[in-house]
Each structure stands twice: as C-alpha cells, then as structure tokens.
N, C-alpha and C positions, 0 to 999 in steps of 0.2 A: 098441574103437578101432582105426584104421588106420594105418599104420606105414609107410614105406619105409626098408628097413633097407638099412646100406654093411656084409657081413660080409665081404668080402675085396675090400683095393686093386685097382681097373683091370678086375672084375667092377661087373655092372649090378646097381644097388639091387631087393630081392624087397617085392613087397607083401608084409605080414603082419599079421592081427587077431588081439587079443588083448584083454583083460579091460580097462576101463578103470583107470589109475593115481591111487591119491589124493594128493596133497598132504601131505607131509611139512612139520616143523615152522617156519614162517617163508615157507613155499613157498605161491602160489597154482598153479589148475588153469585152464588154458586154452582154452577150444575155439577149433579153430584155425580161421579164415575165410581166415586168406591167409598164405603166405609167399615172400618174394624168394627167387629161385635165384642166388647169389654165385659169383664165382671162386672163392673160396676152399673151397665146396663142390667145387667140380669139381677144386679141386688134390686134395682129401683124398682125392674117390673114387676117385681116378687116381693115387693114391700117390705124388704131388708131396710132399704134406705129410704124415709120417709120420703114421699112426692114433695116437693115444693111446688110442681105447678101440674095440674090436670084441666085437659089431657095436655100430652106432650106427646112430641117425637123425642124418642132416646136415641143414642148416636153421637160420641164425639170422639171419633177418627177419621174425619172428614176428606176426603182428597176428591181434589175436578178441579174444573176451569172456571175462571170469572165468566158469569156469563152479562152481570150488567155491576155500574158504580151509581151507589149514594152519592148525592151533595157534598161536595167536599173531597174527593177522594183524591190523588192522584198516586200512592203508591204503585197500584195496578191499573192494568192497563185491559178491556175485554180478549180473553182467549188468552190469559197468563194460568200457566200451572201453578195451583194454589191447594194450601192443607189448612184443617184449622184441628183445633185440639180439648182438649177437658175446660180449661180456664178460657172464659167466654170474655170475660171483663173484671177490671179491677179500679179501685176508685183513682189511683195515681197521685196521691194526696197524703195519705194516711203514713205515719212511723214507718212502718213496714214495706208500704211501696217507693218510697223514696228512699231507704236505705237497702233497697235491689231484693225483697223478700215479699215481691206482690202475690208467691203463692198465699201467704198469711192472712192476705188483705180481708177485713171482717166486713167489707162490704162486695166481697168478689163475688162473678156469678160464673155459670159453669155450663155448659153445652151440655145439652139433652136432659138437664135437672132442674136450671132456672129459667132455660130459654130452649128452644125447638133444635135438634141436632139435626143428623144424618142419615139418620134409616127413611129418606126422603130422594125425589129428583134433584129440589132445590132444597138449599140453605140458603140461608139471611147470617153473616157472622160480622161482626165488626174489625173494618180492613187493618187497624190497628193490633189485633189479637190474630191476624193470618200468617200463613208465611209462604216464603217460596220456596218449590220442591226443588229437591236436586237434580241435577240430570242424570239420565242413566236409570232412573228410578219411574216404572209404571205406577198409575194411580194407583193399580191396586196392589205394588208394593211396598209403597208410602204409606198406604192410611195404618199399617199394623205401627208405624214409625211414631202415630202422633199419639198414644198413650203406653202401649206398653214399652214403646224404646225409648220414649223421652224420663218416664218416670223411672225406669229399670238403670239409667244413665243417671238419674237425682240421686236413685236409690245407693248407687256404687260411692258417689261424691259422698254422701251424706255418712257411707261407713267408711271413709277416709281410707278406703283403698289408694294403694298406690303398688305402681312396679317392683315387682320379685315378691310380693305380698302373697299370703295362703287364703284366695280367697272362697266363699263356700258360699253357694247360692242353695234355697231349701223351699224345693219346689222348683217344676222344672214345666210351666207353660210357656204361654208366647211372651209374656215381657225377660223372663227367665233366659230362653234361649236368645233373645235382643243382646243380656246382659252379659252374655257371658262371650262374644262376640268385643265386646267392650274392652272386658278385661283381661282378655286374649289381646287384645293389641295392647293393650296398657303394659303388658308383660306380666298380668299376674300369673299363680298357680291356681287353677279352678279346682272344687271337690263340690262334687253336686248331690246332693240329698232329695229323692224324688221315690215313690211309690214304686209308679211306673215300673218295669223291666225294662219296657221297649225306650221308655224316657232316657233312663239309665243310658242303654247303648248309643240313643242320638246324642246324647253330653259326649260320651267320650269319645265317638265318631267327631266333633265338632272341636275335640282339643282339650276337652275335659280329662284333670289328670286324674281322678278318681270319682265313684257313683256308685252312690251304695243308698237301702231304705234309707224310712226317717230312724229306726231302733238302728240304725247299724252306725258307728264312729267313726267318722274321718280319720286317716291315716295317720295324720296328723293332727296339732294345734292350730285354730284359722288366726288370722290377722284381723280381718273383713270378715263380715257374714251379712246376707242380705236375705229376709225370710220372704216369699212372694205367695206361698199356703195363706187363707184367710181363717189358721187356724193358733190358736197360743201353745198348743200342745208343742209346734213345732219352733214357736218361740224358746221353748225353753229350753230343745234339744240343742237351739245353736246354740244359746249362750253356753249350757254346758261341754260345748265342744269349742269354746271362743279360750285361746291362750291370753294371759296379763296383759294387758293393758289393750284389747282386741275390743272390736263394735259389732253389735248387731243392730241392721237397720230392719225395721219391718215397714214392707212395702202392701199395706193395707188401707185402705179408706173405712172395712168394716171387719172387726176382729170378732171371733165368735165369743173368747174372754182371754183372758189369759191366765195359767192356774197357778196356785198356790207353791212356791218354790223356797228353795234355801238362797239367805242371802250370803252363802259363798259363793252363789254363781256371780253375781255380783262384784264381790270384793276383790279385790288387785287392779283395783281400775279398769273394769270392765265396763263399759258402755250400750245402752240400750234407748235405741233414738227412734222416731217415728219419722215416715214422709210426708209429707200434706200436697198435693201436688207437685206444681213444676210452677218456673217463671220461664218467661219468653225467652230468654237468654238461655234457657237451657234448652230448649228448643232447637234455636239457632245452632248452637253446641251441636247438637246430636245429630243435625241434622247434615251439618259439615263433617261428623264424623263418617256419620251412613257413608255420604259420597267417598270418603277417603280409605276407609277400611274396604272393603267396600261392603258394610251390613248386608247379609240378605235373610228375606226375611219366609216365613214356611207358615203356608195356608191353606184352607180350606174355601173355595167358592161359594155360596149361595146367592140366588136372585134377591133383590130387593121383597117381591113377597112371600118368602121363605123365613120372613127376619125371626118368626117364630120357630123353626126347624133348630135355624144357626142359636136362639137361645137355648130352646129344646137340648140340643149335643151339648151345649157350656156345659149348662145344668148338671148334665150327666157323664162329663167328665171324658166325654168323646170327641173333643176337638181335636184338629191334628192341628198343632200349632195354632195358628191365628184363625178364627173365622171371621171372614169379610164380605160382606153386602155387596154385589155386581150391580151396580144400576143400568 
C-alpha cells in the first residue's frame, strides 16, 4: 500500500510503501478511491494543530470500497461503496454519547489526527464509524461530502436556521458552497460574505440572494449566520450584521483569536455558538440529503502523490472548491 506520511509539523508529507494492513476486530479495510484535502489537514501539517500522533497519515474524507472485514463485522459486506469521516471513534458510554452528542465525547478520536486517515491506498476505519454512500454519487464526489458537508450541515442545525430564514454564510469555500445548497432547499434567503469576486459570483450563480466583501453589509438583518473563515475578524462582522434574537455559528476547529468587541453586539439575544464536529446521525442526515437535493459538489483533482501540491494551493487560497486525492 501507499501512504503519505506527516512525520514532522511544517515538513512536506514523504510517499512511503509498505505491506498492506489487515483489519483488526470490528474494523473494516478500505481501498481508498478518493479522499477530500481539509483545512484541518493542513492546520495539523503545519502545526497549527498540535500532532497527537507521529507520524501519521492525514486524511478524513475517505471514500472506496470494502476491500476486506475484521472479526466480527457484518454490516458490510466485500466490494460495498463505503465513506468514513473526521470522528474515528467515541467511547458510547459517557453523558454525552448516550444522550446523542458523541461529537463531545472526551474520549473520542478522529481520522488522520489519532489514527492514520486517507491520503493512503488503504484505510483501517472502524465499520461501526462508516457509512454507506449514496447512489448516484462517485467516490470522488462523496469524499468532499464527509467533512465539509456534514459539518457545513451541523453548522446550519446548530444556527437554528430554518425555512424563509435570512441566512448568511461568511466565507465562501468548499464546506460553504455544500451549505448553502442546504439551505437553498430548506428555503432559506442566503447572503454570502466572501473576499473572492469570482466567489461572490458562484454564490449567486448558485441561488445566493446577495454577495458582497467581508467590510460590505448585508442587505439586510440575518436570522442565521454561519462563519466558515478561520478568522474572528469575521466573527464579529456577522454578529454585527445578526438582527435580535439571530445566531452566529462558527464553523472552526482553530480560530486565529477573536477580537475585542462591544457587547451590544451581543445584547437582544443574540447568540454565538461553536461546532465541535459531527455525530453519526448527522452524517446519515446529509448524506440522504445529498442523494435527495441532489448536493453536488465542485472540485479540484490531484494524484495521491501530489497530496503536497493539493496542501500547497489550500494554503494559498487556490482551491477551486474542494481538493481531492485520486487514488
């Protein structure tokens, strides 16, 4: 199997082969057809986000086929189309898991940060933490589905969007464009806040009722706001454009800070919530949405040993939507 390993922060991932891995017990084996290149991969490589484990494979938007089953398995069956995602495992035990919030779980672990992901031929994921893809849907327009459209889909829930709602997404990459696809079928109003020009015009190409900078105001007052910049500058532009009793969700794993503001932005019951992941269930969710709206999703190709190129462009703000790993 082929490998691209992270063995030291802010170093370039090394191809490496080696023997292929079996399936331990509960676990299926993978062969990997595609996987999404994430921020959150590029914080770990670049030692934003401290390692948990060296070296690793990063990588979790995983899409391929079962290629073999651990002990125990029988959800899957060899040669079923299979995804796996951020959240690797969770204890199923704890307050949190058992009350349906196993994003929480303080003993959860997480694909490509505690355990080996995707930028690989094979994966090892635990069959319990998999899912099945939809139909209609190639691998490699899946893997964009299992973090930036599942979390971009938490993100909406979590700012209590609902139908005829003013919603504002702020930042316009790939989980961005997932979401607004979302809340397009939900029946919201979208208003999209993005640097971009060209950004700008694919929002409102895509149903977006207005698209303007981050300094420029929404038309209006939002209801929802979802921030997807991993920056607080633009935290506080939503809030200041969030009408009474309106949410901002910020969809970050790592914020750069967030600054110093008035608490009128605040006040009238204005809400300002975090996402921590996803749960399976939301998953499942998005993943019936995908097939029913019918999501699609806008990417960029790269090989498997390119996975440095596809971080390279994140980094520098050149993705055309999603970049995805071709195995």
């Amino acid at each position: 199997m082929k490998r691209m390993v992270l063995t030291r922060p802010g170093e370039p991932l090394a191809l490496v082969e080696s023997e292929d891995v079996a399936p331990g017990p509960g676990e299926i084996a993978i062969d990997v057809v595609a996987c999404g290149v994430c921020r959150t991969d590029l914080q770990i490589a670049d030692g934003d986000l401290a390692a948990k484990m060296l070296p690793i494979v990063p990588g979790h938007q995983i899409a391929g086929r079962v290629a073999a089953l651990g002990p125990g398995v029988t959800t899957f069956a060899p040669g079923d189309r299979v995804g796996a995602g951020w959240l690797a495992s969770a204890c199923g035990t704890c307050a949190f898991c058992t009350s349906g919030r196993e994003n929480l779980c303080e003993r959860a672990a997480f694909t490509g940060w505690d355990r080996d992901g995707g930028y690989a031929s094979r994966a090892i994921v635990r069959a319990d933490f998999a899912f099945a893809l939809p139909e209609g849907f190639a691998e490699v327009d899946a893997a964009p589905l299992l973090c930036g459209g599942v979390i971009g889909y938490r993100s909406l829930k979590r700012s209590g969007a609902k139908p005829g709602d003013r919603v504002g997404l702020w930042g316009f990459g790939a989980s961005a464009l997932l979401a607004l696809q979302i809340a397009r079928h939900w029946g919201c109003r979208v208003f999209v806040c993005t640097r971009s020009k060209d950004e700008q015009a694919r929002a409102r190409s895509m149903g977006a009722e207005w698209a303007g900078g981050y300094d420029e105001a929404p038309p209006e007052p939002l209801d929802a706001s979802v921030t997807f910049a991993p920056v607080g500058d633009v935290v506080v532009a939503a809030l200041r454009a969030t009408a009474r009793g309106g949410t901002v969700a910020i969809n970050a794993i790592h914020l750069d800070r967030i600054p110093t503001f008035s608490y009128d932005l605040l006040w009238w019951e204005r809400n300002l919530v975090s996402v921590a992941n996803y749960t399976r269930a939301d998953a499942v969710e998005l993943l019936e949405l995908a097939r029913t709206i019918p999501i699609r999703t806008h990417f960029e190709r790269h090989p498997l040993a390119d996975a440095n190129v596809a971080l390279r462009r994140l980094r520098g703000g050149e993705v055309d939507g999603s970049a995805v790993l071709v195995v």
